[in-house]
MARDO-21080 format. One line per 8 residues: their letters; for each residue y, z, x of C-alpha. Coordinates in nm, 3 decimals, always signed. Each point is the difference from the previous one (the first is absolute). Layout:
// MARDO-21080
A) Y/Z/X ~ ...
//
This chain:
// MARDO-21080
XXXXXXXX) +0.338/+2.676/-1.168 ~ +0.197/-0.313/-0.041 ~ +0.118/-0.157/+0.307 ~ +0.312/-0.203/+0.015 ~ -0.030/-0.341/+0.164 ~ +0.291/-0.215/+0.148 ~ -0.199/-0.338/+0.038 ~ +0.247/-0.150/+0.197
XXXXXXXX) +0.213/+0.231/+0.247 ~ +0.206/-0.178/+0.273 ~ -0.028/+0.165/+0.343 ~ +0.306/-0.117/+0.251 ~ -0.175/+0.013/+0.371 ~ +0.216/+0.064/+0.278 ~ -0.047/-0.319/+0.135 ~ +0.130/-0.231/-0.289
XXXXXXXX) -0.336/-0.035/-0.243 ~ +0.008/+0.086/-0.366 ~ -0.355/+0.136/-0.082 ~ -0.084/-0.040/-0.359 ~ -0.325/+0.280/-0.046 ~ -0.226/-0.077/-0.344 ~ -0.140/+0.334/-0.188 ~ +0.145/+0.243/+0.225
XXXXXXXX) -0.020/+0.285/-0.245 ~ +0.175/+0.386/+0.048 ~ -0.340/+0.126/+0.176 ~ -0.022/-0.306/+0.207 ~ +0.190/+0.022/+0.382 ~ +0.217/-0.259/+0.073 ~ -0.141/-0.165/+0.341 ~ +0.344/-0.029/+0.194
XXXXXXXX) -0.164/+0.115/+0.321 ~ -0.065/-0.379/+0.048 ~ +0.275/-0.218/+0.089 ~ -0.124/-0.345/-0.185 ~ -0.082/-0.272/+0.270 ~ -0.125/-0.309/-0.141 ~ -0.093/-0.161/+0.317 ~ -0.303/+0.291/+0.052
XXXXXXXX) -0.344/+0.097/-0.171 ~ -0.178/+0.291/+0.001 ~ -0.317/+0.128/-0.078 ~ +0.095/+0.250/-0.253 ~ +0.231/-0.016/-0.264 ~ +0.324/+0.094/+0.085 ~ +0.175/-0.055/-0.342 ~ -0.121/-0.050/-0.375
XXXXXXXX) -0.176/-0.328/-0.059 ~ +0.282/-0.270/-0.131 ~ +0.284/+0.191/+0.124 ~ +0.302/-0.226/+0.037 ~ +0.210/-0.038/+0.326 ~ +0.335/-0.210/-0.073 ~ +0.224/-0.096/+0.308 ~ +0.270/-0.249/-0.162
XXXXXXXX) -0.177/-0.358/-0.162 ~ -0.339/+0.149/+0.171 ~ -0.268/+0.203/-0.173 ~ -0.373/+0.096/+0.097 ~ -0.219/+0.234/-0.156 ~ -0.243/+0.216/+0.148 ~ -0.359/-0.120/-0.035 ~ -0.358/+0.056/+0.177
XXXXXXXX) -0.129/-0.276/+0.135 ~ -0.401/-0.072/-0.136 ~ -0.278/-0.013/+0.187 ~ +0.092/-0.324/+0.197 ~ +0.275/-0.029/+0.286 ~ +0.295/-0.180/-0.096 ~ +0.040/-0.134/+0.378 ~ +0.301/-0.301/-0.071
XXXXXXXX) +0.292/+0.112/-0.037 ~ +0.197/-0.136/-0.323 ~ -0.341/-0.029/-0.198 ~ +0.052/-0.012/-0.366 ~ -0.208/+0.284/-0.186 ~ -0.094/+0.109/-0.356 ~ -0.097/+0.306/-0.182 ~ -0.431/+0.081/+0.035
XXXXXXXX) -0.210/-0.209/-0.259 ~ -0.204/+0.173/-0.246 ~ -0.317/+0.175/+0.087 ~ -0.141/-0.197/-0.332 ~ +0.130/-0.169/-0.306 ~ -0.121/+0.357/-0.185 ~ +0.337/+0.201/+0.207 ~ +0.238/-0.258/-0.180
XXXXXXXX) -0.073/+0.105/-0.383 ~ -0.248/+0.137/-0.264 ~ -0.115/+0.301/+0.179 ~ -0.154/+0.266/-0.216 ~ +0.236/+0.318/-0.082 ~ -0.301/+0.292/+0.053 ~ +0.233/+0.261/-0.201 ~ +0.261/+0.027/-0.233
XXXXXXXX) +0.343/+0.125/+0.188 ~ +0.265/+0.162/-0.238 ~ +0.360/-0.139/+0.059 ~ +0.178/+0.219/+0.279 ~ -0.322/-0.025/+0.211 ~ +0.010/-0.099/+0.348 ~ -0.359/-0.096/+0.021 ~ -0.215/-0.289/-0.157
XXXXXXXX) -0.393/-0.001/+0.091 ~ -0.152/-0.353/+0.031 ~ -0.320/-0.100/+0.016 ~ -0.146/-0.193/+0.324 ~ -0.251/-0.321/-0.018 ~ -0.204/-0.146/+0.295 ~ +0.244/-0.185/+0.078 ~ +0.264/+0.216/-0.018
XXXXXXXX) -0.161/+0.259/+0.235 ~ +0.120/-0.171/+0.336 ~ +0.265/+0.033/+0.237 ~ +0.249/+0.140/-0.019 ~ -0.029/+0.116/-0.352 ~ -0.357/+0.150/+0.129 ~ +0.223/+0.265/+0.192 ~ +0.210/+0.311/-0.105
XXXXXXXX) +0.329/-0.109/-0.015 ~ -0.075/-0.388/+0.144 ~ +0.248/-0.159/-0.242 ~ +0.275/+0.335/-0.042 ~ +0.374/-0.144/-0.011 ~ -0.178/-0.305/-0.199 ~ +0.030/-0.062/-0.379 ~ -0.140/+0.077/-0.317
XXXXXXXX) +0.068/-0.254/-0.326 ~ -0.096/+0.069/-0.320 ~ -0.111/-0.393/-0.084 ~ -0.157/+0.059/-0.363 ~ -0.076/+0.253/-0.307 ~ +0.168/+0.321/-0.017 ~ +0.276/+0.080/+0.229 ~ +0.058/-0.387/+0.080
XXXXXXXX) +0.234/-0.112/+0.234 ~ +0.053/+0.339/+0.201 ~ +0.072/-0.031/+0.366 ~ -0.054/+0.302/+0.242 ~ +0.006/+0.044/+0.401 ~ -0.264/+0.139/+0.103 ~ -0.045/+0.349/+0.209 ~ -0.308/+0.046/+0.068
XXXXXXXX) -0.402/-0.044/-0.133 ~ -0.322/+0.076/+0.026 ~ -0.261/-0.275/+0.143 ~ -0.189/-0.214/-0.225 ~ -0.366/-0.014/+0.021 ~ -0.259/-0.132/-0.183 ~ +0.092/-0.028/-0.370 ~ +0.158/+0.368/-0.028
XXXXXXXX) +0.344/+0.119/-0.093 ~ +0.309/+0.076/+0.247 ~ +0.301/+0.145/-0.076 ~ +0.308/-0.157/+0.123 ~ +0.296/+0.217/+0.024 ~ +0.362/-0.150/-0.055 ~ +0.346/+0.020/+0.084 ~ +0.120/+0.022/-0.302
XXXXXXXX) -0.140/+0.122/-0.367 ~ -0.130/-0.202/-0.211 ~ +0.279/-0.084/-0.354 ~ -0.289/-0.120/-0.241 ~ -0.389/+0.168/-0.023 ~ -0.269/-0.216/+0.139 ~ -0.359/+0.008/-0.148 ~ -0.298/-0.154/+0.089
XXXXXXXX) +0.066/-0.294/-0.176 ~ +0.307/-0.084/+0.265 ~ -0.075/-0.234/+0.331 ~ +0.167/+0.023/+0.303 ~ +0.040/-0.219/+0.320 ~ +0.091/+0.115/+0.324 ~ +0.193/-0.145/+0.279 ~ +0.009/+0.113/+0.377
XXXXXXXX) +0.394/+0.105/+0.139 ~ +0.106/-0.391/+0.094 ~ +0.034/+0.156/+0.352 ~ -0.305/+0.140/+0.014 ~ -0.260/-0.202/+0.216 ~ +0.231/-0.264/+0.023 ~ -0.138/-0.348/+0.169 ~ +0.068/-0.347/+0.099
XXXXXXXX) +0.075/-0.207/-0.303 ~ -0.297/-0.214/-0.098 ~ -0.014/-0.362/-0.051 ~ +0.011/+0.040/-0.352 ~ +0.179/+0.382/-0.024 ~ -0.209/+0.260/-0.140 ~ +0.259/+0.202/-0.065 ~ +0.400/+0.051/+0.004
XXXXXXXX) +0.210/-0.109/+0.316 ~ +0.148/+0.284/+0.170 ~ +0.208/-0.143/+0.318 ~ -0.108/-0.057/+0.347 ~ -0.072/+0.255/+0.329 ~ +0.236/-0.024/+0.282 ~ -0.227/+0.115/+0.241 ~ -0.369/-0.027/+0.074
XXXXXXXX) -0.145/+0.312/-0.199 ~ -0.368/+0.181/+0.062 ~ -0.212/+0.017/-0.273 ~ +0.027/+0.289/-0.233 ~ +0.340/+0.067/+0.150 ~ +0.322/+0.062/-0.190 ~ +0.264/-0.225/+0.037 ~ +0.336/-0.148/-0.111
XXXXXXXX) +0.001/-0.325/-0.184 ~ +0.265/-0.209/-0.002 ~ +0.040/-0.064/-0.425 ~ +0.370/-0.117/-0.033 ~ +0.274/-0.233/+0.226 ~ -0.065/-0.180/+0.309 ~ -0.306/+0.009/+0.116 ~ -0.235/-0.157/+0.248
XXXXXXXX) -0.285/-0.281/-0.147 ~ -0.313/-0.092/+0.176 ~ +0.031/-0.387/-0.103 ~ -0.293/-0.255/-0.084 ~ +0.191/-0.276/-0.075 ~ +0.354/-0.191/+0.068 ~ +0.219/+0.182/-0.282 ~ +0.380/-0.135/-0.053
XXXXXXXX) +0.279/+0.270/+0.027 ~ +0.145/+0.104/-0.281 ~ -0.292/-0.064/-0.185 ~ -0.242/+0.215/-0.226 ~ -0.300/+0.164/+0.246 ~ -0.353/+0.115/-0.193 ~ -0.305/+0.189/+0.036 ~ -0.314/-0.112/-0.130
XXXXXXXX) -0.112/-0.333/+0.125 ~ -0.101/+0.101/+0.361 ~ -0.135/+0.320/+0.093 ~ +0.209/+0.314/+0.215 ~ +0.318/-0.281/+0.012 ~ +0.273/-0.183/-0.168 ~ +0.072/-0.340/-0.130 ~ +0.218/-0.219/-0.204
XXXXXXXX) +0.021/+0.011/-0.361 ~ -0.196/-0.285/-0.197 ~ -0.163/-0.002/-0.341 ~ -0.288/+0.227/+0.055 ~ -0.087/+0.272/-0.227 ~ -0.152/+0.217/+0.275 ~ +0.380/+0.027/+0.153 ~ +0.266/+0.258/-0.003
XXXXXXXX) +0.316/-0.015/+0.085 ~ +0.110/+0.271/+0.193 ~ +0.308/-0.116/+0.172 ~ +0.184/-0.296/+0.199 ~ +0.062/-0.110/+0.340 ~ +0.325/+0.066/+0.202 ~ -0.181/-0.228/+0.317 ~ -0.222/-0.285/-0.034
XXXXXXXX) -0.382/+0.082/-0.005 ~ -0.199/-0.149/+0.264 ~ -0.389/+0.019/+0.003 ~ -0.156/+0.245/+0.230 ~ +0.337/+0.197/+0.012 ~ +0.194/+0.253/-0.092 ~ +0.322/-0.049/-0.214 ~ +0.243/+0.189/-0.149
XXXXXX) -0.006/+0.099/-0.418 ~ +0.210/+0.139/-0.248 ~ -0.241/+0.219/-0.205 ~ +0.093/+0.020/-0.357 ~ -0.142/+0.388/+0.004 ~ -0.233/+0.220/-0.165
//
């Protein structure tokens, strides 16, 4: 049976937030039992993984936290790195898939066969590319999976069919849900900048992040106002923008930076 899928359906709480839910699909409940409060965590998932609250110039989107506490508050955070340069490209296609198919088996490697990707369903609401051969330069959201193990197949299953046949020539990478696992930015990033957390937030817990307008910025350095603010020369905080490579610019400051403190950002958004 085909199912239809709205991939992005506004929700209008009752108390003023626009919630924006990704792959809800016509078997799929809508969870409006849970007024949106981006100021709490919880242990289980309460919404979809990268669901969107809007309130005005302010976004977030819902995200679990990885497997270290984000204890200061205004933290900036990125998406979980790789298990291993093997999840980014070139993994084996283990079967042919005919176009309308909503599953593509892959082959696992030693390296592959870790966490989460070595449990059922460890990277579902992630992403599937197409990077070479047959079928190149497909994108799909993924559902769910079977766990890799050893050097035998798994089937992912997608959202969507695929719109040209793979074979077992085609190579795929894989990406986790960017707020899936999501931790501290790293000194160099390991991988995209989400936002920041506006409160302290439990390991393994789901959370709000703040992605888009102000914000607050745990500060390493003196940083002017007005001025461009980056991730990726110091780790878990902001600083100025210089002629790095390692930096990205992920917004500016509407009050001077101090070192040590907190300050307040405009975040240019995810």
């Amino acid at each position: 049976m085909t199912l239809s899928r709205d991939y992005f359906r506004p929700v209008v709480n009752e108390n003023g937030y626009v919630l924006m839910f990704p792959n809800v699909g016509s078997e799929e409940k809508l969870l409006q039992s849970y007024p949106p409060n981006p100021y709490a965590e919880s242990a289980t998932a309460l919404f979809p993984l990268g669901t969107r609250l809007v309130r005005g110039c302010e976004e977030w989107l819902y995200c679990k936290n990885g497997a270290s506490a984000l204890s200061t508050l205004g933290t900036p955070i990125q998406q979980a790195a790789a298990v291993h340069a093997e999840m980014d490209d070139d993994i084996v296609v283990g079967a042919a898939s005919a176009i309308g198919a909503y599953t593509v088996t892959l082959t696992s490697t030693t390296n592959l066969a870790a966490a989460p990707l070595s449990t059922k369903d460890g990277i579902a609401e992630g992403f599937l590319i197409v990077n070479d051969e047959a079928g190149e330069g497909q994108l799909y959201k993924i559902k769910s999976h079977e766990a890799f193990s050893g050097t035998s197949n798994a089937i992912f299953t997608l959202y969507d069919p695929l719109t040209v046949a793979l074979t077992t020539s085609s190579q795929v990478g894989l990406v986790q849900n960017p707020c899936a696992n999501v931790i501290a930015t790293t000194a160099v990033v390991s991988g995209m900048f989400i936002g920041v957390n506006q409160i302290a937030v439990t390991a393994n817990y789901y959370f709000w992040a703040k992605v888009r307008g102000v914000a607050p910025g745990n500060m390493n350095t003196t940083v002017s106002l007005g001025t461009y603010v980056v991730v990726g020369t110091t780790a878990a905080k902001f600083d100025p923008a210089a002629a790095v490579t390692t930096e990205l610019i992920v917004g500016e400051m509407m009050t001077p930076g101090v070192a040590g403190e907190k300050a307040i950002i405009y975040l240019y958004g995810r």
